[in-house]
C-alpha positions in Angstrom: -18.9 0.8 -25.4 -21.0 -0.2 -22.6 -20.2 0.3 -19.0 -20.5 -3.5 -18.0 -17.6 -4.0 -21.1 -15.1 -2.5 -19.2 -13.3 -4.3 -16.5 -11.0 -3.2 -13.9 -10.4 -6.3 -12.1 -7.6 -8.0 -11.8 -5.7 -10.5 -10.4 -2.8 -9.5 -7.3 -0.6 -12.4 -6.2 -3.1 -15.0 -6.7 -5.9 -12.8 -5.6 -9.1 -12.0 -7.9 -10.2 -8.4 -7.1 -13.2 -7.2 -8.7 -11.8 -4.1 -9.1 -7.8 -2.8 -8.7 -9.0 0.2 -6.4 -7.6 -0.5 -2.6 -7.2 1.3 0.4 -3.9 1.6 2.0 -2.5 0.4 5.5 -3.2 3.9 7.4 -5.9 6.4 7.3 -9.7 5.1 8.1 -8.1 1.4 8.7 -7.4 1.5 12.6 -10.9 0.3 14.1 -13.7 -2.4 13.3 -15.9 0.4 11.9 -13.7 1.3 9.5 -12.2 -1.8 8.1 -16.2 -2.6 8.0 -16.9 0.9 5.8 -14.1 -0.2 3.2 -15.3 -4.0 2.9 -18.6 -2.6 1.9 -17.1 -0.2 -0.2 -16.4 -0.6 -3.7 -12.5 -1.4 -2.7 -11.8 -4.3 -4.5 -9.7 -5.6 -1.1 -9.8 -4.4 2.3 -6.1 -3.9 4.2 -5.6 -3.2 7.8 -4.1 -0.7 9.6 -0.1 -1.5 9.7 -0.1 -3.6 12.9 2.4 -3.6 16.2 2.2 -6.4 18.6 0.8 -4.8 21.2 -1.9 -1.8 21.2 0.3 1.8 20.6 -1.5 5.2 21.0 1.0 6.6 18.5 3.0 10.1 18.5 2.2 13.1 20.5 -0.3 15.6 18.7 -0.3 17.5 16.9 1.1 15.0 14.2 -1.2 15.3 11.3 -1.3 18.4 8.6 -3.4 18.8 5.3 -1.8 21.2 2.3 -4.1 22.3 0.2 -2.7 22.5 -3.4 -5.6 24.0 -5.5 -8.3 21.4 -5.3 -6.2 18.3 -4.3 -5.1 17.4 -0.4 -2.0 16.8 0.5 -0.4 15.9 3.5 2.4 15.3 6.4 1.9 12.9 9.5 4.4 12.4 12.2 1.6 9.1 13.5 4.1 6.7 14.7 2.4 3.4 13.9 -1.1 4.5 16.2 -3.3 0.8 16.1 -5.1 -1.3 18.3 -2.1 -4.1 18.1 -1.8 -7.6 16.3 -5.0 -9.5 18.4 -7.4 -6.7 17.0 -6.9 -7.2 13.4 -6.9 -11.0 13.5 -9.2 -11.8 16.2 -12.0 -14.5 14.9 -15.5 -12.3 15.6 -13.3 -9.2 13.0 -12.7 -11.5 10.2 -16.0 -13.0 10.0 -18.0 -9.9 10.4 -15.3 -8.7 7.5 -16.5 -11.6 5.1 -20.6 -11.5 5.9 -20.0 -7.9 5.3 -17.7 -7.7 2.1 -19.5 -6.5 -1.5 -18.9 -8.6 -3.3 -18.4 -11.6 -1.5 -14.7 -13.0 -0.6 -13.2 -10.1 -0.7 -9.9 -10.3 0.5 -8.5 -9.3 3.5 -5.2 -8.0 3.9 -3.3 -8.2 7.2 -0.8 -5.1 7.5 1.9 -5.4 9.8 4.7 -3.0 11.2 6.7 -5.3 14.4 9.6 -2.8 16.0 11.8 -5.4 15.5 12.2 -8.6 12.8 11.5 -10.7 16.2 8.1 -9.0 16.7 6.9 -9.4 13.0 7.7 -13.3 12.8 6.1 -13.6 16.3 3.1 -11.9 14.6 3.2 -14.6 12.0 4.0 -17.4 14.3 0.4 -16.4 15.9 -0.9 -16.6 12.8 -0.3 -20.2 12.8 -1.1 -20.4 16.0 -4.2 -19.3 16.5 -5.6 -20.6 13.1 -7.0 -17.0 11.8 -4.5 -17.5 8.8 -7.5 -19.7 7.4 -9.3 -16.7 7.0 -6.7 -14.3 5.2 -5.8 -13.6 2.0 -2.6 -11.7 2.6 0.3 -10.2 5.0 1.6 -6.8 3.4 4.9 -6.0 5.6 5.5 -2.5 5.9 9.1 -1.8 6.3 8.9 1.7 5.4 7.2 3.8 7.8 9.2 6.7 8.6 7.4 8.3 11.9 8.4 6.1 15.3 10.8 7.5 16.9 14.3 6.3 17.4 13.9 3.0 14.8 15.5 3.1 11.3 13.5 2.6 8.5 14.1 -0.6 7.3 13.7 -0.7 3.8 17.1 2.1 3.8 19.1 -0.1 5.6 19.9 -2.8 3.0 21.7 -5.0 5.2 18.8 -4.9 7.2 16.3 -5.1 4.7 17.8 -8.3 3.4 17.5 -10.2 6.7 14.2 -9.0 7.0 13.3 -10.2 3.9 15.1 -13.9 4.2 13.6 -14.4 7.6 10.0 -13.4 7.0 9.4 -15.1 3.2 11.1 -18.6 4.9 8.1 -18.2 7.5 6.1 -21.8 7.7 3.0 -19.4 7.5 3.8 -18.9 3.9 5.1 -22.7 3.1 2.5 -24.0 4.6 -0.6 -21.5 3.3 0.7 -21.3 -0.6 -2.4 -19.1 -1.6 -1.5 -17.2 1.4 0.0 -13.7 -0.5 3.0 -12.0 0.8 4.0 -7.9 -0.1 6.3 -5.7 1.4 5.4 -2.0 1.4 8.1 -0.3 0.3 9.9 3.9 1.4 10.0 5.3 -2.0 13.8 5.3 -3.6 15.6 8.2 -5.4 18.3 6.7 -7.9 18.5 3.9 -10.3 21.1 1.9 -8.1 19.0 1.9 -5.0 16.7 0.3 -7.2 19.1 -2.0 -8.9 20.0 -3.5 -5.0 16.6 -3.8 -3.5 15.6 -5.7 -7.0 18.3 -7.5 -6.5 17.3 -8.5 -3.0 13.5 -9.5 -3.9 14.3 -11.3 -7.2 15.7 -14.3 -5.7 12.0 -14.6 -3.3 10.0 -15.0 -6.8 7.3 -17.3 -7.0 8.8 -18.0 -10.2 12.0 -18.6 -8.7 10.3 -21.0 -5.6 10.1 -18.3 -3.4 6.5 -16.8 -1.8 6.8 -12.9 -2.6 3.7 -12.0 -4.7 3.6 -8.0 -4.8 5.5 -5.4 -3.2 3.5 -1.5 -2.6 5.7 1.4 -4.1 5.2 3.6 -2.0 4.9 4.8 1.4 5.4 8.4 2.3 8.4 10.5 2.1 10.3 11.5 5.3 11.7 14.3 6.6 9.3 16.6 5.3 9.2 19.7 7.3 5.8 22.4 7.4 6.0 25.4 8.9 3.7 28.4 10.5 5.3 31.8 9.5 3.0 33.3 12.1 3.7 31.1 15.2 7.0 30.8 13.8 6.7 26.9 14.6 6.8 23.9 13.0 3.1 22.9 12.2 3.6 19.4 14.0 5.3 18.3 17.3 7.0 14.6 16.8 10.5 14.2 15.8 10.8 18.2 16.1 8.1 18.5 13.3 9.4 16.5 10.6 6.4 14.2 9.0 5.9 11.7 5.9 5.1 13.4 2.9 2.0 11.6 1.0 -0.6 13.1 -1.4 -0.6 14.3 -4.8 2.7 16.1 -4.0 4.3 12.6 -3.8 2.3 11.2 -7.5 5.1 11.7 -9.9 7.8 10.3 -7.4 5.7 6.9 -6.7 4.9 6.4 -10.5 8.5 6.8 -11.2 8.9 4.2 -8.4 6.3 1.9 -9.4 7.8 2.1 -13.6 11.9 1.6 -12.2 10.7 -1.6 -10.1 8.2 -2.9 -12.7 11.5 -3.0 -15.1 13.0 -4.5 -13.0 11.3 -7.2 -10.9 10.8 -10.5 -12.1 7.1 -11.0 -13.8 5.6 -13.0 -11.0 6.1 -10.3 -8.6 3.2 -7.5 -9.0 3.4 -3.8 -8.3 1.0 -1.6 -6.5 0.7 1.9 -6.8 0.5 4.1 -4.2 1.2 7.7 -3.6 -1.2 10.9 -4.5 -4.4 8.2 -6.2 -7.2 11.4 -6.3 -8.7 10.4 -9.3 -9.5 7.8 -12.0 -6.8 9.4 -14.2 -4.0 8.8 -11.4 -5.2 5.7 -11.1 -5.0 5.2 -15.0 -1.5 6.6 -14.6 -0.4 4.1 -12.3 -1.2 1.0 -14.0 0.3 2.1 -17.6 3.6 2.7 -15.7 3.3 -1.1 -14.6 1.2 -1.3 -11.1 -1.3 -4.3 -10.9 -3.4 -2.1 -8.4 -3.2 0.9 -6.8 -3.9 2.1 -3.5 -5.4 4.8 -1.6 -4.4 6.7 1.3 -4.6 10.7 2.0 -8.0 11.1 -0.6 -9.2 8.0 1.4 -8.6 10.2 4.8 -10.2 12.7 3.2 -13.5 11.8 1.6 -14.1 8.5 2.9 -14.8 5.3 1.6 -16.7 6.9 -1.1 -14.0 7.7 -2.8 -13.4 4.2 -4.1 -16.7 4.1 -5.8 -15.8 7.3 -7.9 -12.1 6.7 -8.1 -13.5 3.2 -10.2 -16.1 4.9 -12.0 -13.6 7.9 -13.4 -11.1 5.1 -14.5 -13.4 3.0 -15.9 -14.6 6.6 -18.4 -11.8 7.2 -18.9 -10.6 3.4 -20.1 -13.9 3.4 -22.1 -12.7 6.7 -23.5 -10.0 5.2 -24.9 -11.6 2.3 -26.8 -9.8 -0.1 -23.8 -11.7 -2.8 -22.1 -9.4 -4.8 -19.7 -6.5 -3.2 -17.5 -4.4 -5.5 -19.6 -4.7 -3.3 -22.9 -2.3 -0.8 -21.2 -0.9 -2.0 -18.2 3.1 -1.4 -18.2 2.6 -0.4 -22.0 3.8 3.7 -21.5 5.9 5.0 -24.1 8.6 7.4 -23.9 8.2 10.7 -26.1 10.1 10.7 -28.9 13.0 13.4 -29.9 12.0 16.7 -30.6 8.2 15.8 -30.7 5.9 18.1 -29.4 2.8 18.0 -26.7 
């Protein structure tokens, strides 16, 4: 099979990507120079860093650790949400130079943001009406699951919450009145079948499907309260929230897939899932998608290789898909089996 038979393309709430390799709200996505290295890249989207209002230096360093597991990176970060605020990611001269500079051309652009409060995201959006630089965006991914400011809940734990959130923000007149315009939530990753019983239950009802304007939700971001150590300095390796960080990496693959397979069962059809959580190689990437996930993002291997990484990531898939006599992500996306009784690797 030739190379130009296989296509990994696809189609995210609405959006045609050339190919289902994305970068993730969070490492290399805080400046201009960066947002412009991934819209050249081979990322079939580019996504901004998760925004705040106004500009935030972040947490104290040290707040950022690698683990090296044999040849994959893991990591920890305590950040707390460091970005140049809302203006920078939406201001007119940044989306422009974004779409001259895209390969291919019209790549979407995804506008991350993080408000401190529900008041501060829906005065985000409200800008985005306001100022007219909705025209020129593709989607708003709403991360409710950053675990690394100080002193806030995570949001997406506190189901009461959550749901507000989640009412207030999809009833937005950005979305009713911008229907291509694509709204996700990322998600914290969940540990038992009834937590994701309840938070299905919560999105279902928001279904395009349904009249509602959710299109995809991430699974997932990082896991708090992870905790290294330095047996030497007998210290914790960082400093914010008395060392404890969000776990992300390859350490984190097998709980995001298991994620990204319990909500893919259990969300209605209209709403996609993205992987993310420990993407290193083509095969992860392959692993993602047959548990269910639309796309997958990239976030610690993106920190540590660079935008480069989305070039090979593709190119591994696309082996291994031709490998495998497959031609289209929809040959085996959402199609993995369980192993029979008794069988045998």
């Amino acid at each position: 099979m030739e190379a130009a038979d296989v296509d990994i393309g696809c189609h995210l709430a609405g959006l045609h990507l050339s190919s289902c390799i994305l970068n993730a709200s969070g490492p290399r996505t805080n400046t201009e120079q960066q947002l412009l290295e991934i819209a050249r890249s081979s990322a079939g989207a580019v996504c901004s860093k998760s925004a705040t209002l106004e500009e935030r230096s972040g947490n104290d360093q040290p707040r950022y650790t690698e683990i090296q597991l044999g040849d994959r990176t893991s990591s920890i970060n305590s950040e707390g949400l460091p970005n140049k605020g809302f203006a920078a990611y939406t201001e007119a001269s940044l989306l422009r130079r974004l779409r001259e500079s895209a390969e291919p051309a019209g790549k979407p652009y995804i506008l991350s943001i993080s408000g401190l409060s529900l008041q501060e995201n829906l005065r985000m959006l409200d800008l985005l009406l306001e100022s007219g630089s909705v025209e020129h965006l593709s989607a708003v991914e709403v991360n409710v699951a950053c675990p690394n400011v100080p002193g806030k809940p995570l949001v997406g734990y506190d189901f009461p919450q959550f749901e507000a959130v989640l009412k207030e923000i999809s009833a937005h007149p950005v979305f009713t009145a911008n229907p291509t315009l694509a709204l996700g939530f990322k998600l914290p990753p969940y540990l038992d079948a009834p937590l994701f019983d309840a938070v299905a239950g919560m999105l279902n009802p928001l279904a395009k499907s349904k009249g509602g304007v959710l299109g995809y939700v991430v699974c997932c971001n990082t896991l708090g309260s992870a905790l290294a150590v330095d047996v030497e300095t007998e210290t914790t390796v960082l400093h914010p929230k008395g060392g404890f960080g969000g776990l992300g990496g390859p350490v984190v693959r097998y709980l995001a897939m298991g994620n990204v397979s319990h909500f893919r069962s259990r969300l209605d059809e209209s709403i996609h899932v993205v992987g993310c959580g420990g993407v290193c190689t083509g095969e992860d990437a392959f692993a993602h998608i047959l548990c269910g996930a639309t796309a997958v993002q990239v976030a610690t291997q993106h920190r540590v290789e660079g935008p480069t990484c989305f070039y090979r990531i593709a190119e591994e898939l696309k082996d291994l898909m031709r490998r495998k006599g497959y031609k289209r992500l929809e040959d085996f996306r959402g199609k993995l089996k369980v192993r029979g009784k008794d069988s045998k690797l």
